[in-house]
C-alpha positions in Angstrom: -19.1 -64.7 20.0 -17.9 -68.0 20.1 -14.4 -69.1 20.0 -12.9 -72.5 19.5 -9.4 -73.7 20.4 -7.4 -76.2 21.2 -6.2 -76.4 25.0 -3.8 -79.0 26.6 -5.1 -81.5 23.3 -8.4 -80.8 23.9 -10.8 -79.1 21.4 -12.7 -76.2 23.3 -15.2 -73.8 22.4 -15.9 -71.1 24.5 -18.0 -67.6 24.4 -16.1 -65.0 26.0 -17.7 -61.4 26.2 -15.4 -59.6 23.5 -13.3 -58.2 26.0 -12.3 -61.0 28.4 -8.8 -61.5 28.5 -7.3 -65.2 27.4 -6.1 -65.2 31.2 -9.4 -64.8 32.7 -11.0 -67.1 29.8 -8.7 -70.0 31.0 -9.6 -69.4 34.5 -13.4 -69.0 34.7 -14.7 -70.4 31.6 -12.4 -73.2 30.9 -11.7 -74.0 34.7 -7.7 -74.4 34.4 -7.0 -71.9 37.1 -2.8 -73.0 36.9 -2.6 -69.8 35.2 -1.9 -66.8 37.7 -2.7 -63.4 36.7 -0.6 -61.4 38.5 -0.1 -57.4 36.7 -2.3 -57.7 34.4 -0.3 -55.7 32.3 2.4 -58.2 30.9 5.3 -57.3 33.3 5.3 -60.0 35.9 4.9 -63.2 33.1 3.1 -64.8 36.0 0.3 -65.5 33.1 2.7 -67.2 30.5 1.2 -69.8 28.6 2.3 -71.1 24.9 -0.1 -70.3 22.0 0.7 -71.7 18.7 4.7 -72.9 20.5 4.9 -69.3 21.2 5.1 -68.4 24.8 2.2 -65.1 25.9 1.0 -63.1 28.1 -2.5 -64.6 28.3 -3.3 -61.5 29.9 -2.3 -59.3 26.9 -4.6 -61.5 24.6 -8.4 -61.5 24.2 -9.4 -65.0 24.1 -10.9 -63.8 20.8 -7.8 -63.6 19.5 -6.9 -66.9 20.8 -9.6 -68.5 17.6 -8.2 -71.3 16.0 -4.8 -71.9 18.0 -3.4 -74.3 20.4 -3.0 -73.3 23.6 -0.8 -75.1 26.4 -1.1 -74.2 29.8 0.4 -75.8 32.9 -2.0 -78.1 33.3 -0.8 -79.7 29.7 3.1 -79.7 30.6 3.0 -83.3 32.3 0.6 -85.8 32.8 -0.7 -86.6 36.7 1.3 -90.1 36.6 4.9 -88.1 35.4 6.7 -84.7 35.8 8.4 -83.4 33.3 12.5 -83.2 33.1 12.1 -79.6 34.0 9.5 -80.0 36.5 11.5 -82.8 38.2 14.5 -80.5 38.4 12.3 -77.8 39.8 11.7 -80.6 42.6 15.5 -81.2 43.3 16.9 -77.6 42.7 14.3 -75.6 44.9 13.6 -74.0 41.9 10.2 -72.4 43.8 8.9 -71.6 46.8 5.9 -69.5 47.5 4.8 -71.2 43.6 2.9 -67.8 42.1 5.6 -67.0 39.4 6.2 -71.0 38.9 3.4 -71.6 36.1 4.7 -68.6 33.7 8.3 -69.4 34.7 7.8 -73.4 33.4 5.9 -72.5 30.7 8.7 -69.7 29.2 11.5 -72.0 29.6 9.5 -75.3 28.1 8.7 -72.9 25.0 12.6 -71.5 25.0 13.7 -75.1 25.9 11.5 -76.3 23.1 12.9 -73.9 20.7 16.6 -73.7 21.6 17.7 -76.7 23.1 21.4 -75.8 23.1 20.1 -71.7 24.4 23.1 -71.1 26.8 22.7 -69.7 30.5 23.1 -66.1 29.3 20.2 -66.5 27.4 18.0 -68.3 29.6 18.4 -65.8 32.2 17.7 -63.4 29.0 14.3 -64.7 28.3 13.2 -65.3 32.1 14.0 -61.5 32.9 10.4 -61.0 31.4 9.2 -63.3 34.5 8.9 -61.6 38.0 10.1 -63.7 40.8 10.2 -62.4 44.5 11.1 -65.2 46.5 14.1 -68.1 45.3 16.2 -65.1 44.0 16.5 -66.9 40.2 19.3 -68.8 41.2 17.6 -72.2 41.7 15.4 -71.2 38.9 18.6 -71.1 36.1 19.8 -74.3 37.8 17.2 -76.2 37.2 16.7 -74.8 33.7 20.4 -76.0 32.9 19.8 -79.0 34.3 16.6 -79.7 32.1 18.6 -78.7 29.0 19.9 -82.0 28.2 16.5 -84.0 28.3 15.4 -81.2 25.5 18.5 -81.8 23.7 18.0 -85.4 24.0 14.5 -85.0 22.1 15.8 -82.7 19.8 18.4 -85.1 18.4 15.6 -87.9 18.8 13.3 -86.1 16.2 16.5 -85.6 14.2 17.3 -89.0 14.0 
């Protein structure tokens, strides 16, 4: 069956065997391997990517399912030539280490980010609980989301304006 979709602002068309996961689809049929699978069961949100400005579980999904959306994954965050504000205060805050958990981390706090602008630390740590990590203990990880916060407020009253 073929599926078309929209990844990183690129039109795709893809045909997955009806039960491949969106997970493995992005990994060995479209070749952006920046998603990790880590459970496979939706628990560690080491899979996270944004369909449709939603942040998923790519590995909850059939990439049937995925017909028709837009799909972001880490490769799409940034360009090569500049990191993102979050990314950047990933950099500076420590905010990884051993890197697994990092591509479903970024990707649930650019779509809460996105979304909520103003979201305060209590929810931030909220919607990150649903993303395993085993080595910075979170704490750089919330830093560097608060510190990010302002460039997405900084957008948000830009598209206001």
């Amino acid at each position: 069956m073929s599926v078309k979709f929209v990844i990183n602002g690129r039109k795709v068309e893809v045909d997955p065997p009806a039960r491949m996961t969106l997970a493995d689809c992005l990994r060995q049929q479209v070749k952006l391997t920046g998603t990790h699978v880590g459970c496979e069961h939706g628990v560690c949100g080491a899979c996270t990517v944004i369909v449709d400005g939603e942040a998923m579980r790519s590995c909850l999904m059939l990439a049937a399912q995925a017909d028709g959306a837009e799909i972001m994954t880490i490769e799409g965050l940034s360009s090569d030539a500049e990191l993102t504000p979050l990314q950047m205060a990933f950099k500076k805050n420590h905010g990884l280490q051993c890197g697994f958990c990092t591509p479903g981390v970024l990707m649930t706090l650019h779509a809460l980010l996105t979304q909520e602008p103003y979201a305060s630390e209590e929810r931030i740590r909220d919607v990150l609980s649903g993303n395993l990590c085993r080595c910075t203990g979170y704490i750089p990880i919330i830093e560097s989301a608060l510190e990010a916060r302002a460039a997405y407020q900084d957008q948000a009253r830009s598209a206001q304006a």
